[in-house]
FIVORO-842338 format. One record per residue: x negated, y, z negated of N, C-alpha, C in turn; residue in three letters. Coordinates in steps of 0.1 Angstrom, whole numbers, plus 5000, padded with zeros to 4 digits. Atoms other than C-alpha are relative to their C-alpha. Example, Ala and Ser with C-alpha at 12.3 -4.5 7.8 and 13.67 -1.06 7.14 Angstrom:
+--------+---------+------+---------+----------+-------+--------+---------+------+------+
| n_east | n_north | n_up | ca_east | ca_north | ca_up | c_east | c_north | c_up | resn |
+--------+---------+------+---------+----------+-------+--------+---------+------+------+
|   4991 |    4988 | 5000 |    4877 |     4955 |  4922 |   4991 |    5012 | 5000 |  ALA |
|   5009 |    4989 | 5000 |    4863 |     4989 |  4929 |   5008 |    5011 | 4992 |  SER |
+--------+---------+------+---------+----------+-------+--------+---------+------+------+
//
This chain:
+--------+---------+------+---------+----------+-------+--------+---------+------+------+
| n_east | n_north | n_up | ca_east | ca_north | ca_up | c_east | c_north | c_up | resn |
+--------+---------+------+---------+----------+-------+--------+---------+------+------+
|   4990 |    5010 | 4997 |    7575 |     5204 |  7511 |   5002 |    4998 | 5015 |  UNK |
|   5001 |    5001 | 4989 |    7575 |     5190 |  7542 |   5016 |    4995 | 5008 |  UNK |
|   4986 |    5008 | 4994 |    7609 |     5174 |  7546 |   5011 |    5015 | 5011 |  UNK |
|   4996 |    4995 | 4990 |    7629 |     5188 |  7577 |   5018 |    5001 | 4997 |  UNK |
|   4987 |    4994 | 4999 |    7665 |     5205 |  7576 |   5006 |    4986 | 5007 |  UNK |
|   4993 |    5015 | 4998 |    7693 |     5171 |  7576 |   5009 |    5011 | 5006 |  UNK |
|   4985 |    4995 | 4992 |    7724 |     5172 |  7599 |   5009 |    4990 | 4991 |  UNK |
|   4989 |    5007 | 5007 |    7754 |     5161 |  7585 |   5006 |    4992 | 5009 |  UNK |
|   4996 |    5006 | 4991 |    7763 |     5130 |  7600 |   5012 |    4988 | 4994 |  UNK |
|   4987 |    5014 | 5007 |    7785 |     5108 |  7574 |   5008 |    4999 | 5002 |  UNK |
|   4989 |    5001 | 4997 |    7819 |     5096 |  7581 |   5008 |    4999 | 4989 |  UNK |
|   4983 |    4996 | 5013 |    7847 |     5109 |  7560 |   4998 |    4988 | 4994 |  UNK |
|   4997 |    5011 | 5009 |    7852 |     5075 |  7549 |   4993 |    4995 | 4984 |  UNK |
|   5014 |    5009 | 5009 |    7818 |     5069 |  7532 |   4994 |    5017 | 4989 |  UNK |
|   4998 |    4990 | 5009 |    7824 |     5107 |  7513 |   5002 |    4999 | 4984 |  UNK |
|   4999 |    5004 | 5014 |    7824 |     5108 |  7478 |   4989 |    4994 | 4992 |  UNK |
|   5012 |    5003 | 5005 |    7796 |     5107 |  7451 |   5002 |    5010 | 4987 |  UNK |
|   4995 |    4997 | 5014 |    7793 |     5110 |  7411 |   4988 |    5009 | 4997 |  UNK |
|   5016 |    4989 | 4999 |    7771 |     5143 |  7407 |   4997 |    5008 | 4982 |  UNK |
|   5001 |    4994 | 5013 |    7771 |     5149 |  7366 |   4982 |    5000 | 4999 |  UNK |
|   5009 |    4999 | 5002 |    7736 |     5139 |  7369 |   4993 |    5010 | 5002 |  UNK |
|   5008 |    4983 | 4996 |    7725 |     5177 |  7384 |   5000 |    5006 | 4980 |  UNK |
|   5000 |    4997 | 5011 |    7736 |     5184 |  7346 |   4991 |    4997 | 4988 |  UNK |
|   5014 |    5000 | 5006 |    7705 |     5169 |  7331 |   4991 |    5010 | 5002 |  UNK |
|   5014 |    4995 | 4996 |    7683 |     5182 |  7353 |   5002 |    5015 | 4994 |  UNK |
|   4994 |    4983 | 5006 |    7702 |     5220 |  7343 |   4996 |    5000 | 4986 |  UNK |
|   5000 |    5001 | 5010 |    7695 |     5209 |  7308 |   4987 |    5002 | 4996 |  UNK |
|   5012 |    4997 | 4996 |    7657 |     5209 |  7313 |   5001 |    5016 | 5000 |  UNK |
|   5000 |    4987 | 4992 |    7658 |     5243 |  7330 |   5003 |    5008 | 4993 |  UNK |
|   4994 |    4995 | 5013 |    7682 |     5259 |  7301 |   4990 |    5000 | 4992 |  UNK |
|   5010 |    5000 | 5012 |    7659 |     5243 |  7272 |   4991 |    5013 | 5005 |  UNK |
|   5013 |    4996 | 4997 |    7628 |     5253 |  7288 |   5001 |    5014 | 5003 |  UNK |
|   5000 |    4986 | 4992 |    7631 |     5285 |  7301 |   5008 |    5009 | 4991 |  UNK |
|   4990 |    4994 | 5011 |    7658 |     5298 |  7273 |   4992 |    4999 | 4988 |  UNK |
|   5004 |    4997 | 5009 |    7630 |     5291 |  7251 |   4987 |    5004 | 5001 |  UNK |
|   5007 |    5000 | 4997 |    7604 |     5301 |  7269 |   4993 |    5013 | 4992 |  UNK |
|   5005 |    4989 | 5005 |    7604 |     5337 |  7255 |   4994 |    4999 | 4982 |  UNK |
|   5000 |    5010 | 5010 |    7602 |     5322 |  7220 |   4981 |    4998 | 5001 |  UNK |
|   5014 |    5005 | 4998 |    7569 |     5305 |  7228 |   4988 |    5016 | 5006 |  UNK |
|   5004 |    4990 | 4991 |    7554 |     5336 |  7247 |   4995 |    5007 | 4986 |  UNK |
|   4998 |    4992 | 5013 |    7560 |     5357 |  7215 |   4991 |    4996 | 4991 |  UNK |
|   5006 |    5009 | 5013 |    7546 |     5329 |  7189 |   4987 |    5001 | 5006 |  UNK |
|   5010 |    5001 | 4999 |    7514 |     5328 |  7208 |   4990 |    5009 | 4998 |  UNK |
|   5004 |    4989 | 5001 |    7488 |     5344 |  7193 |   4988 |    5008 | 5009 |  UNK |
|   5009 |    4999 | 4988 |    7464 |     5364 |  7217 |   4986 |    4997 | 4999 |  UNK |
|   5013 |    5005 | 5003 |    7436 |     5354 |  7198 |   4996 |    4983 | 5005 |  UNK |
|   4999 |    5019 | 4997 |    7445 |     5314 |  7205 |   5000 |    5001 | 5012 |  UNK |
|   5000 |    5005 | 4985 |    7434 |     5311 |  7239 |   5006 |    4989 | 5005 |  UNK |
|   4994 |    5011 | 4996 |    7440 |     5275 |  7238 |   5015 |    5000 | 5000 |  UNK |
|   4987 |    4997 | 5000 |    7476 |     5283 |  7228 |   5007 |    5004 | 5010 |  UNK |
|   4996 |    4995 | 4988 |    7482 |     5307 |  7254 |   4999 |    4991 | 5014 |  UNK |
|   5003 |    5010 | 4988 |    7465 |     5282 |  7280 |   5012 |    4993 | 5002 |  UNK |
|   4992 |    5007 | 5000 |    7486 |     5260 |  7270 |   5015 |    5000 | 4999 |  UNK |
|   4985 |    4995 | 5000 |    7522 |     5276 |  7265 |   4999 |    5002 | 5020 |  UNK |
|   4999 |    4995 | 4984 |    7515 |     5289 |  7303 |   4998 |    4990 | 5008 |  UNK |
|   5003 |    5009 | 4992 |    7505 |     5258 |  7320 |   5015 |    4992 | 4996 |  UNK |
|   4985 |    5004 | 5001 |    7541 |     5244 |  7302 |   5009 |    5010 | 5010 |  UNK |
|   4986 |    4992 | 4988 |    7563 |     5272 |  7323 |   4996 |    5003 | 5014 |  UNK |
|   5004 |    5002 | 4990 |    7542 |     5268 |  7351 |   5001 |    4991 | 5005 |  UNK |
|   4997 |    5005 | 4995 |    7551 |     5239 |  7356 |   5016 |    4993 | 5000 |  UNK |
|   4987 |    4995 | 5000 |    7585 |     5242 |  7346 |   5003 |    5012 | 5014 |  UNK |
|   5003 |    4990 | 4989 |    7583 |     5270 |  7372 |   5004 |    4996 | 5010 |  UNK |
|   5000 |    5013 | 4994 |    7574 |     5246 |  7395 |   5013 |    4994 | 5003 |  UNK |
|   4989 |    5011 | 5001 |    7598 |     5220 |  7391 |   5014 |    5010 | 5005 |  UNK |
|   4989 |    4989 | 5001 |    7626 |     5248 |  7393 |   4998 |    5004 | 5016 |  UNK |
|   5004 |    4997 | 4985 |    7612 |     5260 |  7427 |   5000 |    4988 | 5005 |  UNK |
|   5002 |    5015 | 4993 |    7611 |     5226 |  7442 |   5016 |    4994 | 4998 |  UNK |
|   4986 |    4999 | 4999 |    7645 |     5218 |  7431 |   5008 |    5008 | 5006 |  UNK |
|   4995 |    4990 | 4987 |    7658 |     5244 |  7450 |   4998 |    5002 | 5013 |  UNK |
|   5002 |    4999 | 4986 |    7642 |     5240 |  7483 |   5005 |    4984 | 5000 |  UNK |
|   4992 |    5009 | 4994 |    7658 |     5206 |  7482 |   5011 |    5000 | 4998 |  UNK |
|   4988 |    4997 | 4993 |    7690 |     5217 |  7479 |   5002 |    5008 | 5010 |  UNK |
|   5001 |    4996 | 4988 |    7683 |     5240 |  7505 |   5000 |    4994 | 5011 |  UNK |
|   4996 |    5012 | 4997 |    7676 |     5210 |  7524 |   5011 |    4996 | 5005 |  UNK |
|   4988 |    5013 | 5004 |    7696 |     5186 |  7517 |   5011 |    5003 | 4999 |  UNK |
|   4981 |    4997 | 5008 |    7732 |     5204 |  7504 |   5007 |    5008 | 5012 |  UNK |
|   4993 |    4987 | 4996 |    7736 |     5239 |  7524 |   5009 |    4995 | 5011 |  UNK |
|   4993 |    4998 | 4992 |    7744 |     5229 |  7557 |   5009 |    4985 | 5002 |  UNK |
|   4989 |    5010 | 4997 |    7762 |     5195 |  7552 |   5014 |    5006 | 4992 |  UNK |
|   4984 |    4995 | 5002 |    7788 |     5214 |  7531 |   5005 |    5009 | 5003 |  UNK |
|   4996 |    4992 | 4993 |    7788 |     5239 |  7552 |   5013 |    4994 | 5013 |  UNK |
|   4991 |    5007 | 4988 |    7800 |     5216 |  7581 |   5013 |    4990 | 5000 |  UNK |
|   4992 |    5003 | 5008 |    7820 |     5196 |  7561 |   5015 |    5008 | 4994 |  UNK |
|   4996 |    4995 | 5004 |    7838 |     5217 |  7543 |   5000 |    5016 | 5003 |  UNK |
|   5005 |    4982 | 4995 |    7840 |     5253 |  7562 |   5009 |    5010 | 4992 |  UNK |
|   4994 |    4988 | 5015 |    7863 |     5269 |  7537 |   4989 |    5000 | 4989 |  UNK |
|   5007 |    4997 | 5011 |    7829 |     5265 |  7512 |   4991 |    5008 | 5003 |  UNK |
|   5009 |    4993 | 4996 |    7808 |     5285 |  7532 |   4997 |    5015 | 4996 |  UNK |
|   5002 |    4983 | 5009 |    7812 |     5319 |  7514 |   4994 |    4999 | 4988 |  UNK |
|   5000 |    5005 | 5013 |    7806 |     5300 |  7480 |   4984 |    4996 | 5006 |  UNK |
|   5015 |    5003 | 4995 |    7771 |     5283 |  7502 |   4990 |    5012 | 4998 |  UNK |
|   5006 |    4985 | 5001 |    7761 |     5317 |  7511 |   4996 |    5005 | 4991 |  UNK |
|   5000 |    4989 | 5016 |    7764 |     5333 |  7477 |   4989 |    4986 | 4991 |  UNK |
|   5012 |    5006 | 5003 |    7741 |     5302 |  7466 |   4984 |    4998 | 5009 |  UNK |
|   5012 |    5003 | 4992 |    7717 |     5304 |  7495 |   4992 |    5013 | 4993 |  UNK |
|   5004 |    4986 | 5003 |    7711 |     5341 |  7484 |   4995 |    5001 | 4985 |  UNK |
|   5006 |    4999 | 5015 |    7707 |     5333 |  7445 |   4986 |    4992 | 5001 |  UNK |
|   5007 |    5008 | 4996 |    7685 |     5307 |  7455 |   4987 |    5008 | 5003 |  UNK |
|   5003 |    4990 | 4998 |    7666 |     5337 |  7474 |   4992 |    5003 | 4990 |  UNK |
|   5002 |    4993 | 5014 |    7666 |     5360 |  7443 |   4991 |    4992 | 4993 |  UNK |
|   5004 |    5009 | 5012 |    7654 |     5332 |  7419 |   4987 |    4996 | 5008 |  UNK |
|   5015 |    5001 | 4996 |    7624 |     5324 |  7442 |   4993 |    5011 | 4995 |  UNK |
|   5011 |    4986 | 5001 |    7609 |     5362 |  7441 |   5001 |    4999 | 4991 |  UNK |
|   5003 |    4998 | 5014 |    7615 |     5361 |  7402 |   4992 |    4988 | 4997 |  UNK |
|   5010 |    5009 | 5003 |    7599 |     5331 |  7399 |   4987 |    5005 | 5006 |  UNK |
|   5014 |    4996 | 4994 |    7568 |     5343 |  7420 |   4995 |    5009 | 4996 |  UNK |
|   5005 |    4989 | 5007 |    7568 |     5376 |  7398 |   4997 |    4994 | 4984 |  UNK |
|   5001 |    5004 | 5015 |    7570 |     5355 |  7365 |   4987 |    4989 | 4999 |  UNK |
|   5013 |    5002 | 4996 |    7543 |     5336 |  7381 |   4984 |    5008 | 4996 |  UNK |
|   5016 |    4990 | 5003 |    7519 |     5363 |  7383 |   4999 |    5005 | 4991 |  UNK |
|   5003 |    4991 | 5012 |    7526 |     5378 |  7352 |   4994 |    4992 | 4987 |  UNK |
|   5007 |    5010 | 5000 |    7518 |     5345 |  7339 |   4987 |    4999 | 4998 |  UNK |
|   5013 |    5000 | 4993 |    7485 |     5344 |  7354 |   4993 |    5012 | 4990 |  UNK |
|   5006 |    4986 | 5007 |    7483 |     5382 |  7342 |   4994 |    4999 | 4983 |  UNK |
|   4997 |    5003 | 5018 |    7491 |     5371 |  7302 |   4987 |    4989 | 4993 |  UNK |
|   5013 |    5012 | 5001 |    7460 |     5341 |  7303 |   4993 |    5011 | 4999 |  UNK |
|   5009 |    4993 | 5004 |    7438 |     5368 |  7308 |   5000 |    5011 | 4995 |  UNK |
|   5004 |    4987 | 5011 |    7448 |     5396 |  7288 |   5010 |    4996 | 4989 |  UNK |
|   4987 |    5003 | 5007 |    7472 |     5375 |  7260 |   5003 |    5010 | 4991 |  UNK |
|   4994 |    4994 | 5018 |    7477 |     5406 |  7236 |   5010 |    5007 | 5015 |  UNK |
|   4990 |    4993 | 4988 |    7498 |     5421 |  7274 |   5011 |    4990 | 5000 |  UNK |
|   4988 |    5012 | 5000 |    7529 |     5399 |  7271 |   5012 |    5009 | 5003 |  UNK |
|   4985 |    4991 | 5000 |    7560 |     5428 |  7276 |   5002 |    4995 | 5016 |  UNK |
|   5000 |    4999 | 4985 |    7558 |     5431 |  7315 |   5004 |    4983 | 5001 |  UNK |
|   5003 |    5017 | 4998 |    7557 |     5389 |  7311 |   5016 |    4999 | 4999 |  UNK |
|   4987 |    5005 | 5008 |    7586 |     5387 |  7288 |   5014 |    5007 | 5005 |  UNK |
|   4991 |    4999 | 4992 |    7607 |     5409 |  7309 |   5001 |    4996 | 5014 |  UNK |
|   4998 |    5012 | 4985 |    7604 |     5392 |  7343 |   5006 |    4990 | 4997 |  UNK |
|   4995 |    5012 | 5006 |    7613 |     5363 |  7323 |   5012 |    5003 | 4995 |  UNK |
|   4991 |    4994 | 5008 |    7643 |     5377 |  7308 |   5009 |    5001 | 5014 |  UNK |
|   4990 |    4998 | 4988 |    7656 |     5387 |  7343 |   5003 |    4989 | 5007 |  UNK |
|   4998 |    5010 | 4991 |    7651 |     5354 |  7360 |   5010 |    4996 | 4991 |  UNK |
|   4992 |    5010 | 5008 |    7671 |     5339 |  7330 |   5016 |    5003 | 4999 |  UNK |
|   4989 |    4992 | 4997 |    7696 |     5365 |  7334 |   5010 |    4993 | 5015 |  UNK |
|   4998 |    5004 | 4984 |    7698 |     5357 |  7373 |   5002 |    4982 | 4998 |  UNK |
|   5000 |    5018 | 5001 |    7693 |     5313 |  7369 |   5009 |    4999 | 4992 |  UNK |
|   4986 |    5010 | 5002 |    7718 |     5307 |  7344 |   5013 |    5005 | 5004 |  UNK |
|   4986 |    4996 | 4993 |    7745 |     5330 |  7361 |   4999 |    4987 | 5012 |  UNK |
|   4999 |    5013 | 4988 |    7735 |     5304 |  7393 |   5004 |    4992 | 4995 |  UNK |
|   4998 |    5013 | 5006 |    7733 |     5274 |  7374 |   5017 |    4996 | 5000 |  UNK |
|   4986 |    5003 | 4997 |    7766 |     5276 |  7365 |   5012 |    5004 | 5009 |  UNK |
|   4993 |    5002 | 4994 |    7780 |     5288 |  7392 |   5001 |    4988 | 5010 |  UNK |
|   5006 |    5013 | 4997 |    7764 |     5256 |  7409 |   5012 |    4994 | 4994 |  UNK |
|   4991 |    5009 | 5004 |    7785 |     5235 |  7386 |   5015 |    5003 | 4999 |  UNK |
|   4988 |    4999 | 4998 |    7817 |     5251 |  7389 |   5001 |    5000 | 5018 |  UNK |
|   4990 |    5004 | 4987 |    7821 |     5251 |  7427 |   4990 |    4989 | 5007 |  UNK |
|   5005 |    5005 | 4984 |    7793 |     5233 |  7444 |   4999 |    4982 | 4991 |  UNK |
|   5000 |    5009 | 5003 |    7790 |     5203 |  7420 |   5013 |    4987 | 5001 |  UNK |
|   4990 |    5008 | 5002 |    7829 |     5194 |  7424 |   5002 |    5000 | 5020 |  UNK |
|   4996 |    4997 | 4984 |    7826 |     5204 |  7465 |   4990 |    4987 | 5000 |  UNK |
|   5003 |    5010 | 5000 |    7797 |     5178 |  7467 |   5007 |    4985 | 4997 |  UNK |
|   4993 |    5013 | 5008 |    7817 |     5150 |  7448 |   5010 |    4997 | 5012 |  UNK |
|   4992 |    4999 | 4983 |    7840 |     5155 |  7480 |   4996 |    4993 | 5012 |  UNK |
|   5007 |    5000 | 4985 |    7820 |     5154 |  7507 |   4986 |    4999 | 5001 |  UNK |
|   5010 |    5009 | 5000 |    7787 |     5140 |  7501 |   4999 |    4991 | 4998 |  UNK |
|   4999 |    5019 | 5004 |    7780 |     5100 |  7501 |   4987 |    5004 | 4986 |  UNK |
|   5008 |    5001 | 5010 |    7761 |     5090 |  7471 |   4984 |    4999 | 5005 |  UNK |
|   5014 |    4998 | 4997 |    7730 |     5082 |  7491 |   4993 |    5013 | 5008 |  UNK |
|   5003 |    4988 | 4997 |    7731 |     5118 |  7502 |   4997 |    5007 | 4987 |  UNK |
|   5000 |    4999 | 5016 |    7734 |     5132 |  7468 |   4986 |    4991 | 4992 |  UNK |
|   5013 |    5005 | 5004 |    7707 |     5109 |  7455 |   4986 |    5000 | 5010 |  UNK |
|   5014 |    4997 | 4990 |    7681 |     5118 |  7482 |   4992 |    5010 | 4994 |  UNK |
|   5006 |    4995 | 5011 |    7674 |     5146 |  7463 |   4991 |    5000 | 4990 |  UNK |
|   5008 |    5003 | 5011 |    7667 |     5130 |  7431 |   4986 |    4990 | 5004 |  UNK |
|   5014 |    5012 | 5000 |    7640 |     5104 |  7449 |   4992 |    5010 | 5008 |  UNK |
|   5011 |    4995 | 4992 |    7623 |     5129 |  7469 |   4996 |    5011 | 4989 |  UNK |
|   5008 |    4993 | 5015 |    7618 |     5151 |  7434 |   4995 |    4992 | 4992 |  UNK |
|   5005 |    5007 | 5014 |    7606 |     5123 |  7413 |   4986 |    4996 | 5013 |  UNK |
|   5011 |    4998 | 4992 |    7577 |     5121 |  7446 |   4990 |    5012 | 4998 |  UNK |
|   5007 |    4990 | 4997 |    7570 |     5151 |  7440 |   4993 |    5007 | 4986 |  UNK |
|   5006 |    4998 | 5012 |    7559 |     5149 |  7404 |   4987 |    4993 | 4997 |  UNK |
|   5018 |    5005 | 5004 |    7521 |     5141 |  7392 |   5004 |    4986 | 4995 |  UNK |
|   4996 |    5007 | 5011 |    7523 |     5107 |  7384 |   4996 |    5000 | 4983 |  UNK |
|   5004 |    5002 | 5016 |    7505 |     5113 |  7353 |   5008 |    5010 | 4989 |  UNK |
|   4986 |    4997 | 5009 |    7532 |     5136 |  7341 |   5019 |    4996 | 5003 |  UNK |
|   4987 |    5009 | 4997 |    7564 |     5116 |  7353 |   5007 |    4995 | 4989 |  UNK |
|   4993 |    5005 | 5009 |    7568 |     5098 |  7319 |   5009 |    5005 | 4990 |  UNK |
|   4994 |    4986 | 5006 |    7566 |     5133 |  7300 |   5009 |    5004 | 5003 |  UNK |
|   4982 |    4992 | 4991 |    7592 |     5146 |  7323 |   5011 |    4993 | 4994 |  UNK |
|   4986 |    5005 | 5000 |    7614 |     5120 |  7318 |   5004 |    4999 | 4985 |  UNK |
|   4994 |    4995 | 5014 |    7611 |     5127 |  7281 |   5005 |    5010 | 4995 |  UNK |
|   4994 |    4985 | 5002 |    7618 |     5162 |  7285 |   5015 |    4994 | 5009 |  UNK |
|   4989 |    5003 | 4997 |    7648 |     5148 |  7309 |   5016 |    4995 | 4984 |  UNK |
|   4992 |    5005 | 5015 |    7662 |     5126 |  7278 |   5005 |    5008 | 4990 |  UNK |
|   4999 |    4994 | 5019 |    7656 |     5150 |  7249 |   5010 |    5014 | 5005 |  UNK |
|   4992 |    4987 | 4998 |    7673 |     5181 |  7271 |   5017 |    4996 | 5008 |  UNK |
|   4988 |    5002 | 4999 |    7706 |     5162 |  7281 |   5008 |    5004 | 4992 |  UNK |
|   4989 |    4995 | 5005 |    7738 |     5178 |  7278 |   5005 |    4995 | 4984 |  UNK |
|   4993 |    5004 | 5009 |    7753 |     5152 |  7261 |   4992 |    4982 | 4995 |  UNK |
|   5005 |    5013 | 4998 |    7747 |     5117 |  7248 |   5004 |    4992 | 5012 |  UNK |
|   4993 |    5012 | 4988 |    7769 |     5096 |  7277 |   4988 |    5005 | 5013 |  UNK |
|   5005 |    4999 | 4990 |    7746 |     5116 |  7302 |   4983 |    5000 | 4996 |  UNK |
|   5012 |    5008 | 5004 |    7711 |     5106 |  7281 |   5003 |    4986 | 5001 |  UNK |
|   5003 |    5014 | 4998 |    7719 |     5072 |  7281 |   5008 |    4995 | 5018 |  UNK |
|   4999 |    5002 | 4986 |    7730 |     5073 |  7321 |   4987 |    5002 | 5003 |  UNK |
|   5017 |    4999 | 4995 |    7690 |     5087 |  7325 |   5001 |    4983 | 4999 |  UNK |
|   5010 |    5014 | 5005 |    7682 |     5056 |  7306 |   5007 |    4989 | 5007 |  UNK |
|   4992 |    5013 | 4993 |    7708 |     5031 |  7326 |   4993 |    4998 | 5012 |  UNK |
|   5005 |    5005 | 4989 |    7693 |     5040 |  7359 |   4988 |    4999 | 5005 |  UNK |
|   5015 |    5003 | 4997 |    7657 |     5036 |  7353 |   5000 |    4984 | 5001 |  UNK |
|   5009 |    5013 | 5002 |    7640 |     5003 |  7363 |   4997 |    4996 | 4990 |  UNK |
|   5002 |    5004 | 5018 |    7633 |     4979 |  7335 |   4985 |    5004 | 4998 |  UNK |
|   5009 |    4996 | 5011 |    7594 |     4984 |  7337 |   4995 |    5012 | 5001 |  UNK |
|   4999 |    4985 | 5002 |    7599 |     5022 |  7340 |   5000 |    5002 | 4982 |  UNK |
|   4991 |    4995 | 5014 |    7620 |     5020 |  7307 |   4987 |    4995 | 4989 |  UNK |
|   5013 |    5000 | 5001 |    7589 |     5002 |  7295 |   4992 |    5004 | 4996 |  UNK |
|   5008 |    4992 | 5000 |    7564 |     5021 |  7305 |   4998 |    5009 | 4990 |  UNK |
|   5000 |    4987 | 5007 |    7576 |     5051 |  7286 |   5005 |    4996 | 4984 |  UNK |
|   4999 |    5002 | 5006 |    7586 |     5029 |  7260 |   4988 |    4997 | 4989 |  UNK |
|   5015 |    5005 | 5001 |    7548 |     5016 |  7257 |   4991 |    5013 | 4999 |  UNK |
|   5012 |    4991 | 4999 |    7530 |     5053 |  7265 |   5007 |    5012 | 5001 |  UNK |
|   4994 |    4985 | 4998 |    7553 |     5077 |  7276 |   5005 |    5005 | 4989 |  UNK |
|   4992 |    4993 | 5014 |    7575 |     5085 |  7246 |   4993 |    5001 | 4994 |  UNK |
|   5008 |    4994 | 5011 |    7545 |     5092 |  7222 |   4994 |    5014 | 5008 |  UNK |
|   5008 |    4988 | 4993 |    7528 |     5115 |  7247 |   5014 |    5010 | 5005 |  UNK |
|   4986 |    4991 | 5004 |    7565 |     5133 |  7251 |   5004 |    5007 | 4988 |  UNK |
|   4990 |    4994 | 5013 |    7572 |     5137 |  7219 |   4986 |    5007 | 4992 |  UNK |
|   5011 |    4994 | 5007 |    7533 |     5149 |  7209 |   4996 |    5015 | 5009 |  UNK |
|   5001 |    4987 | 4996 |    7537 |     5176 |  7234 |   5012 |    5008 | 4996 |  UNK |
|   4994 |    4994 | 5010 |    7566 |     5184 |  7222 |   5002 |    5004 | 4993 |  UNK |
|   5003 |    4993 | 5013 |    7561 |     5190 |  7189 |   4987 |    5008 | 4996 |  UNK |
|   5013 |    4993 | 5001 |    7527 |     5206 |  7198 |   5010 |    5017 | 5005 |  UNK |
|   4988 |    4984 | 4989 |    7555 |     5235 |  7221 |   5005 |    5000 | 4990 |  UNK |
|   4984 |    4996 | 5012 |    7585 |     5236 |  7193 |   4993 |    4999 | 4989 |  UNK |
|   5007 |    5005 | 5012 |    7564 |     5227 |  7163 |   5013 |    4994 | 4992 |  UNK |
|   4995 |    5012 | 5011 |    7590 |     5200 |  7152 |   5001 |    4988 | 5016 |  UNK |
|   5001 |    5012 | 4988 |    7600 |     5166 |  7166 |   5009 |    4998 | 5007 |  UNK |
|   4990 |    5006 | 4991 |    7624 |     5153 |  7193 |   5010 |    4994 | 4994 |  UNK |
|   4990 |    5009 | 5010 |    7656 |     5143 |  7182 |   4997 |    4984 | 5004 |  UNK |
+--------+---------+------+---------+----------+-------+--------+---------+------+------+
//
């Protein structure tokens, strides 16, 4: 990621921005990863393809997870730092989970890697995985109890949405559509699935209406063995 540490330069005035949308992306990250051990388990070590395939799913889940975190690193730490200097203890304590949740990602990585080539070894996998999930949803929500209602404060909306356009850059286009089916199908709630669907482009909605949502919903039921609600 090449993008360069922002200074906080907005004026009070132009503060304020509607941030429920981080709660999709959390919703992803939950599914996925809260069911990850699930999948790990079901695969049998004789099904190569299986294993291939379950592993190249949380790898790039993985991914995505790591990448969303270096742009809040970015983009968040030090404008609500400056902004807001009573949040700076609360910053801290997410710069450092942040931290943490990399190295467990990079060990659940390798073990990963490890599990392709030896799939009947899956323990050593399934607890690295276990810890990160332990570690990520204690963050997560602490994320949405202080830093999601401190942003709404004191970041403009085109700060706040910088974010989301320099992560949807940063996805393959040829899995963008899938994504955004896994986006849809792992929202909280309905009001914030059909906000995904409000703020796509018409021939986005399209697109995925035409190619994307069959190849969403056939990997998904190839991972879960049922179908998308």
């Amino acid at each position: 990621m090449n993008q360069s540490k922002q200074t906080p330069s907005a004026a009070p005035e132009t503060w304020g921005c509607k941030t429920d949308d981080l709660l999709t992306i959390y919703g992803v990250f939950r599914h996925g990863l809260g069911k990850a051990a699930d999948l790990i388990r079901g695969a049998k070590p004789a099904d190569r393809e299986r294993v291939e395939f379950v592993s190249n799913h949380l790898k790039e889940l993985l991914q995505a997870l790591h990448n969303h975190h270096q742009l809040e690193d970015i983009l968040w730490w030090d404008r609500l730092k400056q902004r807001a200097p009573e949040s700076t203890p609360v910053v801290e304590r997410m710069i450092s989970a942040h931290e943490q949740v990399a190295l467990l990602i990079e060990e659940v990585q390798g073990k990963l890697a490890q599990w392709v080539k030896s799939p009947q070894d899956k323990e050593e996998l399934l607890s690295r995985l276990a810890h990160l999930n332990e570690v990520l949803f204690t963050h997560l929500k602490d994320e949405e109890t202080y830093i999601m209602p401190l942003a709404a404060k004191v970041l403009t909306q085109k700060e706040w949405d910088e974010a989301h356009s320099i992560g949807m850059n940063e996805i393959p286009k040829n899995r963008m559509l899938v994504q955004l089916g896994y986006l849809l199908q792992c929202s909280p709630t309905p009001q914030l699935r059909q906000e995904v669907l409000d703020s796509l482009p018409g021939f986005v909605k399209l697109l995925y209406r035409l190619n994307g949502k069959k190849k969403f919903e056939k990997e998904w039921e190839k991972l879960y063995g049922e179908k998308p609600r």
